[in-house]
N, C-alpha and C positions, 0 to 999 in steps of 0.2 A: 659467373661461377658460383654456384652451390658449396659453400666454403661446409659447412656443417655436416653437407652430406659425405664430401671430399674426405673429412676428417673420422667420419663412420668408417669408410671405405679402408682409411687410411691403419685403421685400428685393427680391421678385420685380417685386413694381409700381414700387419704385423704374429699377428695368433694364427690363423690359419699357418703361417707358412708359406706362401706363394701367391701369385695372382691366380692361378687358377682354382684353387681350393678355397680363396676368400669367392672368387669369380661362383661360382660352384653353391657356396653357402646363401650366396645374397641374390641367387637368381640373376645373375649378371653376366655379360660376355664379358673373357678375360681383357679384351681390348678395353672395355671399357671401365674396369677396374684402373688398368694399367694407366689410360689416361686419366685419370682420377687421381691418382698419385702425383702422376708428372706437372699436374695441373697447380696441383696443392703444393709441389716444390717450387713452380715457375712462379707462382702468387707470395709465396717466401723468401723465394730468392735464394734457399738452402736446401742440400741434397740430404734427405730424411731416410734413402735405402741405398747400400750401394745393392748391384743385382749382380748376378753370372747367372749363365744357362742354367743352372742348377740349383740355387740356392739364394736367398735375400738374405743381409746383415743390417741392420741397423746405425746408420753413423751417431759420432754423439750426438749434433744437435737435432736428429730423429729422437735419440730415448729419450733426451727432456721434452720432446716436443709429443712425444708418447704419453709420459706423464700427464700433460698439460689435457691432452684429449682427451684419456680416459676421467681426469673427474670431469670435462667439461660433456662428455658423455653421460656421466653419474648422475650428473645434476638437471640434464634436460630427460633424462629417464623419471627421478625424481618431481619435477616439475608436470610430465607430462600425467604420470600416476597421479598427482597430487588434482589437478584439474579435471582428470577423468573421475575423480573420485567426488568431486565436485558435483559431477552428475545426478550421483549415484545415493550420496550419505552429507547430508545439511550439517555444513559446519560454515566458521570464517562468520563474518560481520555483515549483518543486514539492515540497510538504511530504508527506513519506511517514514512517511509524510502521513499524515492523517490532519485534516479538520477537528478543531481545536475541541469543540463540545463534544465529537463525536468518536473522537479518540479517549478520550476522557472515561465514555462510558460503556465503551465498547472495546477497546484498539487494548488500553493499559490490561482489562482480565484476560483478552485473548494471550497477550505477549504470555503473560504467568502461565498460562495451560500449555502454553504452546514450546516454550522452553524448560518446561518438566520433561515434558517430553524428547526432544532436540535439546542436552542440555549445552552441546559444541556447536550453537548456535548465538553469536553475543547481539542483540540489537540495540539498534541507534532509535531512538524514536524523537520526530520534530512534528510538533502539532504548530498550526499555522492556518489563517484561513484564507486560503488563495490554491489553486489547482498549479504546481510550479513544473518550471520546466526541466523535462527529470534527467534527459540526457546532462544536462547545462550544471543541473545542483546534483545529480548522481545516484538519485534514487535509486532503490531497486524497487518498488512498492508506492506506489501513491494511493491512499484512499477518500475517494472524493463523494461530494453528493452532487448532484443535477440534475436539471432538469431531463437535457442530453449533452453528450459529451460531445465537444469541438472536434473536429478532422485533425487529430496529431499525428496521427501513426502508431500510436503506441497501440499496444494487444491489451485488450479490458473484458472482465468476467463480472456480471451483477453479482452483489452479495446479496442483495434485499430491495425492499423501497420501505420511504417512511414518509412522513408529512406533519407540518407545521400546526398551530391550533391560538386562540386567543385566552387569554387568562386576563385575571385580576387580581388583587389581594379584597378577602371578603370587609373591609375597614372601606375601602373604596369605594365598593359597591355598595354598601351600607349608605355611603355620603353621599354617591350621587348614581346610584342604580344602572340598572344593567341591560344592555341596550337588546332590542327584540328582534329587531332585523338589521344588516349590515349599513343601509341609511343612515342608521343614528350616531354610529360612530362617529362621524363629525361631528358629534356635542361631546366628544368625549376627548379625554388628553390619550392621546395614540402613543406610543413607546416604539419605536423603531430599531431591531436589531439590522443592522447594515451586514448583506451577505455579497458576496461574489456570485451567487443565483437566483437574487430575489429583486425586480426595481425597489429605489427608493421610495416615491410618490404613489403608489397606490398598493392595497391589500385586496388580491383577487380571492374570494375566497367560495368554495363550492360548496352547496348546499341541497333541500329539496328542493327552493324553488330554482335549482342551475345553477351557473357560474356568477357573478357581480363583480364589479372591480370598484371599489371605493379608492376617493385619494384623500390621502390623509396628511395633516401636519402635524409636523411633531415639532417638542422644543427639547429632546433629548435622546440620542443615537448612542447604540455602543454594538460593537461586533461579535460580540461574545454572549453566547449563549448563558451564562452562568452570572455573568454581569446584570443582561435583563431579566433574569430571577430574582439576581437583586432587588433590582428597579422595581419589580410588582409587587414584591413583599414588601414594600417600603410603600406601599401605597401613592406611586407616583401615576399609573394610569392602566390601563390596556393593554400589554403587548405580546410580541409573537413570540411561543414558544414550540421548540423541537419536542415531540412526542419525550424523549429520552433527555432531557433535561426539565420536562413537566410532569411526566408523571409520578416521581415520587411526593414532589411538593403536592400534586392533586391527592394523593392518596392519604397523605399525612394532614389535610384541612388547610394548610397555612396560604395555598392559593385558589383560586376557582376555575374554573370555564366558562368562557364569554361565548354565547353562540353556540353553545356545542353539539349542534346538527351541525356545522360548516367546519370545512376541513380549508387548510392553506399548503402551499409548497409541496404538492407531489412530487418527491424525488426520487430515482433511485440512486442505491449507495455502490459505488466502481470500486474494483480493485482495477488500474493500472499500472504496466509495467511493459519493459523495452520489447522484448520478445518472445516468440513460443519456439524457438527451434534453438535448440542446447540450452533448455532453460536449467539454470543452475536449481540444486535440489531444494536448495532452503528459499527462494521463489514461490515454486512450484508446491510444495508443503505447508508454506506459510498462505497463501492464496488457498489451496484446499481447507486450511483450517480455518480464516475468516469467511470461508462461504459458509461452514456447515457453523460455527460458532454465533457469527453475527446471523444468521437467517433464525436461530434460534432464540437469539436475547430480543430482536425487532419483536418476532410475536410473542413473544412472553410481555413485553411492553406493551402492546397491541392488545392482547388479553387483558388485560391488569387497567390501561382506559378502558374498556367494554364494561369491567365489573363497578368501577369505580363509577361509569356513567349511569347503571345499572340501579346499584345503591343511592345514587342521587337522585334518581326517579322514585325510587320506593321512600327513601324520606318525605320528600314533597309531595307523595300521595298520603305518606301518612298524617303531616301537616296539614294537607289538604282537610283531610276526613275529622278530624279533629276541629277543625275552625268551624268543619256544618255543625258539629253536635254540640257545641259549645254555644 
């Protein structure tokens, strides 16, 4: 039995007036009105209308049980407007997962622009570096990097791609110089960020003469993108840094580029989440504005290596030119 709909039915023939003018309003055969009522007393076990050929009265424990429908009516009207509207206009609480560097320098200015705009939008943000399982922790949003993304199920929209690069602090490379091709690495103290998309044991890294895969050992690991900025400014060795956690240190002198014809870690960066079909608005809005926001800061970062690589070359030409005339 359809207890909710029983109690719609049951509500209408009270206002209407009869089975047949509730029968009448709701597109319904009076018989089936009428058993609808009958149904909703037999399941109560208490008579809610006495009838005569002519006319329906209400017993008492119908008008309190009147009462009782019409708010429980109220509230699934309420409810159901509230959820439709859900669709429609980004409000309510949205849980987003980001990787931990990468939220950092993307994820936190998006949220700011993005709830200027949606300001009945409240989010939850967890930076973490691991892709999690989003039904299980509740995501509504995961933004991940990879190489490719594993067979989940979940519905995924590229925002960008980015990719990895080698640095040093120039103290380092002053002491023990700068290796020329990806071989020499192995005379060098290697610095390993540990990622959930990268092996441990070797740096593949692609260049003009191709791809190469050097293995390297290290004798200090950390997972965190901002951590091994540490580590390089600190003149501890070599290691892998994300465009968007290098390039400002490259830009401001305080670290270098090892290699820097050879790129590492082609990714691109996911927006996933559960579903496309009733995708809730603040979803749907939140995902439009990381596409168009983060696709925008990657090449502005992208740009910004180019110049920097740029002015590096024209220094050392003009070093160059200077050592002949001298």
């Amino acid at each position: 039995m359809d207890t909710l709909q029983n109690m719609r039915v049951f509500v209408r023939v009270v206002d209407a007036g009869s089975f047949t003018s509730a029968a009448q309003q709701m597109g319904l055969t009076t018989a089936h009105v009428s058993r609808a009522v009958a149904d909703l007393e037999r399941h109560l076990r208490t008579r809610l209308l006495n009838r005569t050929t002519r006319r329906i009265a209400l017993t008492e424990a119908g008008e309190r049980y009147l009462l009782r429908c019409q708010q429980i009516m109220s509230y699934v009207e309420e409810a159901e407007a509230e959820a439709g509207a859900a669709y429609v206009k980004p409000s309510g609480r949205l849980r987003i997962h980001a990787m931990t560097s990468f939220g950092q320098r993307y994820v936190i200015p998006a949220i700011s622009g993005y709830q200027k705009r949606y300001p009945d939008v409240a989010v939850e943000l967890t930076l973490a570096q691991r892709i999690p399982d989003m039904l299980e922790e509740g995501y509504d949003v995961s933004l991940v990097l990879a190489r490719e993304l594993p067979d989940s199920g979940l519905i995924f929209r590229q925002l960008g791609s980015t990719f990895s690069m080698l640095c040093a602090s120039p103290a380092y490379l002053d002491k023990y110089g700068a290796p020329q091709k990806p071989a020499e690495l192995a005379n060098h103290a290697c610095l390993q960020l540990v990622s959930p998309v990268s092996p441990l044991d070797e740096w593949v890294l692609e260049g003009p003469e191709g791809v190469s895969a050097t293995v390297v050992k290290s004798n200090f690991q950390v997972n965190v993108a901002e951590a091994m900025l540490g580590a390089v400014r600190e003149g501890m060795g070599i290691g892998v840094l994300p465009i968007y956690s290098a390039v400002d240190p490259l830009r401001a002198g305080t670290i270098v580029r090892v290699l820097p014809q050879h790129r590492m870690q082609h990714m691109g960066v996911y927006a996933l989440y559960p579903s496309r079909q009733y995708l809730d608005a603040k979803i749907s809005t939140w995902v439009d504005w990381m596409h168009e926001s983060v696709d925008k800061a990657l090449q502005e970062d992208h740009q910004a290596l180019e110049r920097i690589g740029t002015l590096r070359e024209e220094m050392q030409g003009i070093v160059t030119a200077q050592e002949h005339t001298s």
